[in-house]
C-alpha positions in Angstrom: -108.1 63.9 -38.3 -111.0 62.7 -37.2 -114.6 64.8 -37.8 -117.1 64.9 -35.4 -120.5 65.2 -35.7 -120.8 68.7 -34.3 -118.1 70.1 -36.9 -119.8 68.0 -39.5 -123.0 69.0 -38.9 -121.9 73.0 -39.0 -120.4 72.7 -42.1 -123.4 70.6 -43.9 -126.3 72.1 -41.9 -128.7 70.6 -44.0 -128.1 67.5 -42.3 -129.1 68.4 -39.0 -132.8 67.2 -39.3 -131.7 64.0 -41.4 -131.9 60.9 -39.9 -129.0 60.7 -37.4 -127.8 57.1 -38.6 -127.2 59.0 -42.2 -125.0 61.0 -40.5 -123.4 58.3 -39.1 -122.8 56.3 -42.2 -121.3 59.2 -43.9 -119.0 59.8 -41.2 -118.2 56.2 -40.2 -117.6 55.7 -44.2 -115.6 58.7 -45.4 -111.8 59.0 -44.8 -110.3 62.6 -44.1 -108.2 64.2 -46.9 -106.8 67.7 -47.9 -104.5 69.3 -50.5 -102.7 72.3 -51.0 -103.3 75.4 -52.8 -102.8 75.7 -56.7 -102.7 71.8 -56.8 -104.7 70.0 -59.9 -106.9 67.4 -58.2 -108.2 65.5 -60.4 -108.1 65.3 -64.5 -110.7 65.3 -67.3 -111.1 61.9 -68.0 -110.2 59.8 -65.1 -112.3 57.5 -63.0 -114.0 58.8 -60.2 -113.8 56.7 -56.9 -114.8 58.3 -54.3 -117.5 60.7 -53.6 -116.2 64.2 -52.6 -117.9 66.5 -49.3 -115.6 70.1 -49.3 -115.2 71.2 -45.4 -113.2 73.6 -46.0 -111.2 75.9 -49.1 -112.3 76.3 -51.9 -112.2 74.3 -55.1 -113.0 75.2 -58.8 -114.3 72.8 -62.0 -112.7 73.7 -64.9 -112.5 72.4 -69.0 -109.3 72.8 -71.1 -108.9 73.2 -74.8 -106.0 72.4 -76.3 -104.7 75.8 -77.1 -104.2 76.2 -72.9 -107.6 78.3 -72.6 -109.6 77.6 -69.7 -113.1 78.3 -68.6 -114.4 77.6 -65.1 -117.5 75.6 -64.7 -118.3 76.2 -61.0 -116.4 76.8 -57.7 -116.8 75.0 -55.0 -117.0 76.2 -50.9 -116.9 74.9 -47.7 -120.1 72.6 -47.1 -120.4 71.5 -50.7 -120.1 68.7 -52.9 -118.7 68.3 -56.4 -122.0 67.8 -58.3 -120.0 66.1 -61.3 -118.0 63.9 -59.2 -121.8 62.7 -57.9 -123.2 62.4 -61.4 -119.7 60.6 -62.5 -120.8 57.7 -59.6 -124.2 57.7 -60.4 -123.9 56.8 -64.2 -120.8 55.5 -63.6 -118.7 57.4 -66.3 -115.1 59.1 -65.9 -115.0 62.7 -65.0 -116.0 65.4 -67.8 -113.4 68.1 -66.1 -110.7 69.2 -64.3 -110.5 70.3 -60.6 -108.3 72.5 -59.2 -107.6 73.6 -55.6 -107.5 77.6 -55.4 -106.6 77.6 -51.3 -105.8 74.7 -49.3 -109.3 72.1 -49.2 -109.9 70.0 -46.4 -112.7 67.0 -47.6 -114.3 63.8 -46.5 -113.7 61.2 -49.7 -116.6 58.2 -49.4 -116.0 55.2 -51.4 -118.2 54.8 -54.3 -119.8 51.5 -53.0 -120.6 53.1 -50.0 -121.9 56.3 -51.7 -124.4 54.1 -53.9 -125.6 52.4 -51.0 -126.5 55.8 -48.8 -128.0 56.9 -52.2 -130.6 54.0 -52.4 -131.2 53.9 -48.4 -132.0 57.4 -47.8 -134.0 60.1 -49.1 -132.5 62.7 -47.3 -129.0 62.2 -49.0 -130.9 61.9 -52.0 -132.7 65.0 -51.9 -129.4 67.0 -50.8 -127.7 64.8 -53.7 -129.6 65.9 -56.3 -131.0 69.1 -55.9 -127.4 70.7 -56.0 -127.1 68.9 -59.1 -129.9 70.6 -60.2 -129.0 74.0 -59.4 -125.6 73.8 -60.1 -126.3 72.5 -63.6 -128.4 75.3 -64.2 -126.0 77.8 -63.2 -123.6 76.1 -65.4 -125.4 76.3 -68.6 -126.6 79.9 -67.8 -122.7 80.5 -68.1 -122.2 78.3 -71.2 -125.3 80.2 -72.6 -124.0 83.5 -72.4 -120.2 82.9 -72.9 -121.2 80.7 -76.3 -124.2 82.8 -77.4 -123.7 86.6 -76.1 -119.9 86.6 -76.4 -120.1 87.7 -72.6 -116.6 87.8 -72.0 -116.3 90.4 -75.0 -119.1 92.4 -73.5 -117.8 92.0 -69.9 -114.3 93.2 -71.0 -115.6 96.4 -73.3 -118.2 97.5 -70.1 -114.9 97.3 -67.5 -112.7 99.6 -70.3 -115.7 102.1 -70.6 -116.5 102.6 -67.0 -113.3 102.6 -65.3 -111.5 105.5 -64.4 -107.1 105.1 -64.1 -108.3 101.6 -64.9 -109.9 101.1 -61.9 -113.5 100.4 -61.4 -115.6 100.6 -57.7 -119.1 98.4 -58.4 -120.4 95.6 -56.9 -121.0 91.9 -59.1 -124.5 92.5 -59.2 -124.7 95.7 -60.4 -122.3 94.9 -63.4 -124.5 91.9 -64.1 -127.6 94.2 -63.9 -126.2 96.5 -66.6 -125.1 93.7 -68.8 -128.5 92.0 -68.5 -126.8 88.5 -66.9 -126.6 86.9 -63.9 -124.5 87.8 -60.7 -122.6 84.0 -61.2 -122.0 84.4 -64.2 -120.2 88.1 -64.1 -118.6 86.9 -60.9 -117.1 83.4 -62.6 -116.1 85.3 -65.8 -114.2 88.4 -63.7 -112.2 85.4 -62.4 -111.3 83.9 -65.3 -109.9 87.3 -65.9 -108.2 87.9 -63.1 -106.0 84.6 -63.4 -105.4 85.4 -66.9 -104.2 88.7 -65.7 -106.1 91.3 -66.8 -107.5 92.2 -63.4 -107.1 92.1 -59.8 -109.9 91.9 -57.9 -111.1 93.0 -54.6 -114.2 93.7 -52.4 -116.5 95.7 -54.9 -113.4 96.8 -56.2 -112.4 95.7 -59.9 -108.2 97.3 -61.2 -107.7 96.5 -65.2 -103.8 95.5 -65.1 -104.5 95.3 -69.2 
């Protein structure tokens, strides 16, 4: 498959008042790829290569322990990038945690080389770069905050068994995070780590305990 700059640009709107020989390079330097759904992409502690742009799917970031439990870092959409797969080519260190496919992806993969050299040549890719490192770093430790620190999963869990009724549950994310004094990303990442444990099913504004 080969992208053009049209589809590119619709998917990464932020590009569209970069400097159109950016675009170019990242086009004329990434390869198409794509994967299935449920498929492990790559795993904690391998080298990372290539520098990952999502176009379509959805993706999630993930650590292990070794007693099978599983906590999700971030998800990724369409028009993202994998902000540890960046910071793994920019220090130049293997990758800290899994990722997953959750539908099928679709993605551009850049070669590191040619990553670095976009990196040091434009601003614009840096300032896309790095400021969703920034917030997606923040989101992460807001969630490692509250899991480690306010046992949120516990809280989470007990506020779902008090207000459902026939174990079921109509509320939107935010307000749930309103009432537990937390963020929106973090109820939402949490109710999904539930979900594919089992405990719940989850629709739109719409939460069933199967647990």
């Amino acid at each position: 498959m080969v992208l053009q700059k049209s589809g590119f640009l619709k998917i990464f709107p932020y590009f569209r008042n970069a400097p159109e020989a950016l675009v170019n390079n990242i086009l004329s330097s990434s390869k198409y790829a794509s994967a299935p759904e449920n498929m492990v992409l790559k795993e904690e502690g391998t080298e990372v290569s290539e520098f990952v742009l999502l176009l379509s799917g959805e993706k999630r970031i993930y650590k292990a322990s070794g007693i099978g439990r599983e906590i999700t870092l971030y998800e990724m959409g369409p028009g993202d990038i994998c902000v540890l797969n960046a910071s793994c080519l920019l220090s130049n260190t293997r990758l800290p945690a899994n990722a997953a496919s959750l539908t099928k992806v679709e993605f551009l993969l850049m070669p590191s080389s040619d990553f670095l050299d976009i990196m040091a040549r434009y601003k614009a890719m840096r300032s896309f770069v790095f400021s969703r490192i920034n917030s997606s770093f923040v989101s992460m430790m807001s969630l490692i905050a509250e899991v480690t620190f306010g046992k949120m999963d516990e809280r989470l869990n007990d506020y779902l068994t008090e207000k459902s009724e026939n174990y079921k549950l109509t509320m939107t994310h935010q307000k749930i995070a309103d009432d537990l004094g937390t963020s929106r990303e973090v109820v939402s990442r949490l109710l999904k780590e539930f979900e594919r444990r089992g405990v719940v099913r989850l629709s739109r504004n719409s939460i069933e305990l199967t647990q």
